[in-house]
N, C-alpha and C positions, 0 to 999 in steps of 0.2 A: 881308170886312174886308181892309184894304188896307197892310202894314205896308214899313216901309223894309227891316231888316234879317229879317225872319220870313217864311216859309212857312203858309198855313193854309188847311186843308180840311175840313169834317167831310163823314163817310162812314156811314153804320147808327151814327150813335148815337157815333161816336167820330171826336172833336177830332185834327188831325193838326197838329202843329206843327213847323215845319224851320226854326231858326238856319240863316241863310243867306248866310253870307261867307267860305264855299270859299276863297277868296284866300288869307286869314289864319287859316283853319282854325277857324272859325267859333267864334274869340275875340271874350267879350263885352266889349261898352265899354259906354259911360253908352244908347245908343239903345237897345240889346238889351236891357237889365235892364228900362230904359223900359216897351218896347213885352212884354215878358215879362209883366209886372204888370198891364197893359192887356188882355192876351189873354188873362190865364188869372183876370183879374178878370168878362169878360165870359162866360168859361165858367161858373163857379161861379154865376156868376148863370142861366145858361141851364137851363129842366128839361129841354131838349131831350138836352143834351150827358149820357151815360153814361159814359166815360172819354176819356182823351185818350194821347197817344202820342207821345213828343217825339223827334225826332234830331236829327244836322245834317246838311247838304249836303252832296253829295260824296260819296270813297269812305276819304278821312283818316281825317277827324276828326269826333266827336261834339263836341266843345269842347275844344279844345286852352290855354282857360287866359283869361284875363283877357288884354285888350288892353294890352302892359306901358306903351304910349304914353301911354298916361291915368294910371300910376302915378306915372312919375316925380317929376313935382312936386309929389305931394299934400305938406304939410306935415300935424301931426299932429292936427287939428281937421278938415284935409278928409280925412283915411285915415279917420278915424272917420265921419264921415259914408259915405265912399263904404261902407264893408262895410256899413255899417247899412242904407244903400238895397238893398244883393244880399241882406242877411238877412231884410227886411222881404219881398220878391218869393219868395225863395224858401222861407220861413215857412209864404206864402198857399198853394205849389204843394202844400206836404208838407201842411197843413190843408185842401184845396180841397174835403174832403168828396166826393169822386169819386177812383177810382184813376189814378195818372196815371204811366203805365210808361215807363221811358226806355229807348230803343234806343240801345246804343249801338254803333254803328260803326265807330268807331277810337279815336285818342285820347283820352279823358278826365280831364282833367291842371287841377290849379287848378281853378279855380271849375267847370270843364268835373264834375270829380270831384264837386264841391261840387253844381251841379245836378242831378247823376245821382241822388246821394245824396238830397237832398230830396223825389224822387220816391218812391212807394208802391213799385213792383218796378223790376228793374234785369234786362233783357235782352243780353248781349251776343254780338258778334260774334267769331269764333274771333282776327280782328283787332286788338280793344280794346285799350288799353294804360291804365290807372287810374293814380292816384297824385295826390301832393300837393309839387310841388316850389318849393314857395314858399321854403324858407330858401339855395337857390341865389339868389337874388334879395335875401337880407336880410329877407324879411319871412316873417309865418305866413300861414298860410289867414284867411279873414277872410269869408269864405262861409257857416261856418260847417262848416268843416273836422275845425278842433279839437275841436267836438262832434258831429256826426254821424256820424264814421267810429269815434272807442272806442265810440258806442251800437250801431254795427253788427258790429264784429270785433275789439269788445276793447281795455282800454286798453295791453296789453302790442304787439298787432301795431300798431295806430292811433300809439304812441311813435316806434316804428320806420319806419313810413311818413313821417311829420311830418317828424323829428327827420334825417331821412337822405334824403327826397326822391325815394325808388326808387317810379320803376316796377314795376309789375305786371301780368303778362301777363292774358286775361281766366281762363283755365283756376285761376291762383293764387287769382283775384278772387273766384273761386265756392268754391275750397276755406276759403276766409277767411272767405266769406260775406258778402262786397262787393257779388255779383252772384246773380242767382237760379237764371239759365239762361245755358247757353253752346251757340249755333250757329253754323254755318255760316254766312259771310254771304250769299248771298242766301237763306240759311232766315230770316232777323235780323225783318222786317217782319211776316212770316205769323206765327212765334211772339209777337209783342208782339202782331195783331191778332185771334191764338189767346187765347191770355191775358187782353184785355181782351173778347172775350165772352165767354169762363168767366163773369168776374166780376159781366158784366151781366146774364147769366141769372138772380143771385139777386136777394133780396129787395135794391131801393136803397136802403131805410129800415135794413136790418138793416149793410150795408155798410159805408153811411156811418158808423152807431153804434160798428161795431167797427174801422174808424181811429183814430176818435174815442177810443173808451177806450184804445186800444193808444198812441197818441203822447199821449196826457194822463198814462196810467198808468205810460211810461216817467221821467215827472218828478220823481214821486211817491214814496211810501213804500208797501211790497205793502199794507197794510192800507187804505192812502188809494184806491190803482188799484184792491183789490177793491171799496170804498164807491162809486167812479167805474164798475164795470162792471154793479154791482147795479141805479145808479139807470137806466142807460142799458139793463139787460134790464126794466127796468118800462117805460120808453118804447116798447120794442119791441111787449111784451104789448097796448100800447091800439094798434098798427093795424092798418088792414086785410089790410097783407100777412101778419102774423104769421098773422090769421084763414084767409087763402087759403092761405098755407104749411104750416100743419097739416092744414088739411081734406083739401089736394089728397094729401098724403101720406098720410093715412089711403083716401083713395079711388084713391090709387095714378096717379097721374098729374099731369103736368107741372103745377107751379103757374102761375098766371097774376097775376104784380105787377104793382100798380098804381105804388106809390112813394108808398103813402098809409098 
């Protein structure tokens, strides 16, 4: 695949994606979200693909933020539309049913923060810098900001972030629990492609299911996400892998998934 502004590889099983406009610090505009929705729509469709692993170009920035050149004239029918097109892309990333880790390498600011966040895990680099400074600018997160960072650390630190626009080093990010791991940057890749074979080692059926209950069950009420996590271990009980995952652990040795 052949994109304007994206990077794409797969390697064993895992999707390599690079936002690729170093220049402007791999701020996204209308291409980028574009071709975001197109690339990680063709993954979710692929059985090939086991996880993916997003950064950006360069040694900056993971996304330093929304391109402000495409903001200025939105009037208030096209703001609305534009966050609805980044909410609808980055919806599919956080639902893609595959885990999809962000590396991130530097900046992570605005929407940069907002795609991180959308993602299953969040890797960063001892360089990262997170945050939401969208009310410097007059406006909120619109990414999907406002919700995703109180469901990660809280509506008391997620206020303070919002509401004041500060930066955050990545060491803060992980005591907050913005971020999962924090390396060294050039450790930054080997851990994200550490991580994402962990993942693919297990069942892909069991995987996918317990995303699935965990971002459905966050919307919910505990008794509604337990009824959501019961039906989803019944689904589990009828495959094959469950079959091969008990057996091989009774017979003590490595299971072998099918993803059936």
């Amino acid at each position: 695949m052949a994109y304007e502004t994206l990077l794409y590889e797969v390697k064993d099983g895992i999707a390599y994606v690079t936002i690729n406009r170093p220049k402007v610090l791999n701020a996204l505009n209308h291409t980028v979200i574009t071709e975001l929705g197109e690339v990680f729509s063709a993954i979710k469709d692929d059985p090939q693909m086991g996880s993916v692993i997003i950064t950006g170009a360069g040694e900056k920035a993971f996304v330093a933020g929304a391109d402000i050149t495409q903001l200025v004239g939105l009037n208030t029918l096209e703001g609305k539309a534009f966050a609805e097109k980044g909410q609808a892309v980055f919806s599919l990333i956080e639902n893609l049913g595959k885990p999809v880790i962000a590396a991130i390498n530097g900046f992570a600011l605005g929407g940069g923060c907002e795609l991180a966040m959308a993602c299953t895990l969040r890797v960063a680099s001892t360089r990262a810098r997170l945050g939401q400074p969208e009310v410097n600018l007059g406006i909120i997160p619109g990414y999907g900001g406002t919700q995703r960072l109180p469901r990660l650390v809280g509506k008391g630190r997620a206020m303070e972030l919002v509401l004041t626009g500060r930066m955050v080093d990545a060491q803060e990010a992980y005591q907050m629990g913005l971020v999962n791991r924090v390396v060294e940057p050039e450790k930054l890749m080997e851990e994200a492609e550490a991580l994402a074979r962990t993942i693919m080692s297990k069942g892909p059926v069991a995987v996918k299911l317990a995303m699935e209950a965990v971002n459905r069950g966050l919307e919910v009420s505990l008794e509604e996400g337990l009824a959501i996590e019961a039906d989803l271990f019944g689904v589990c009980c009828s495959t094959e892998d469950k079959v091969e995952g008990t057996k091989a652990f009774l017979e003590k040795r490595k299971a072998n998934f099918q993803g059936k």
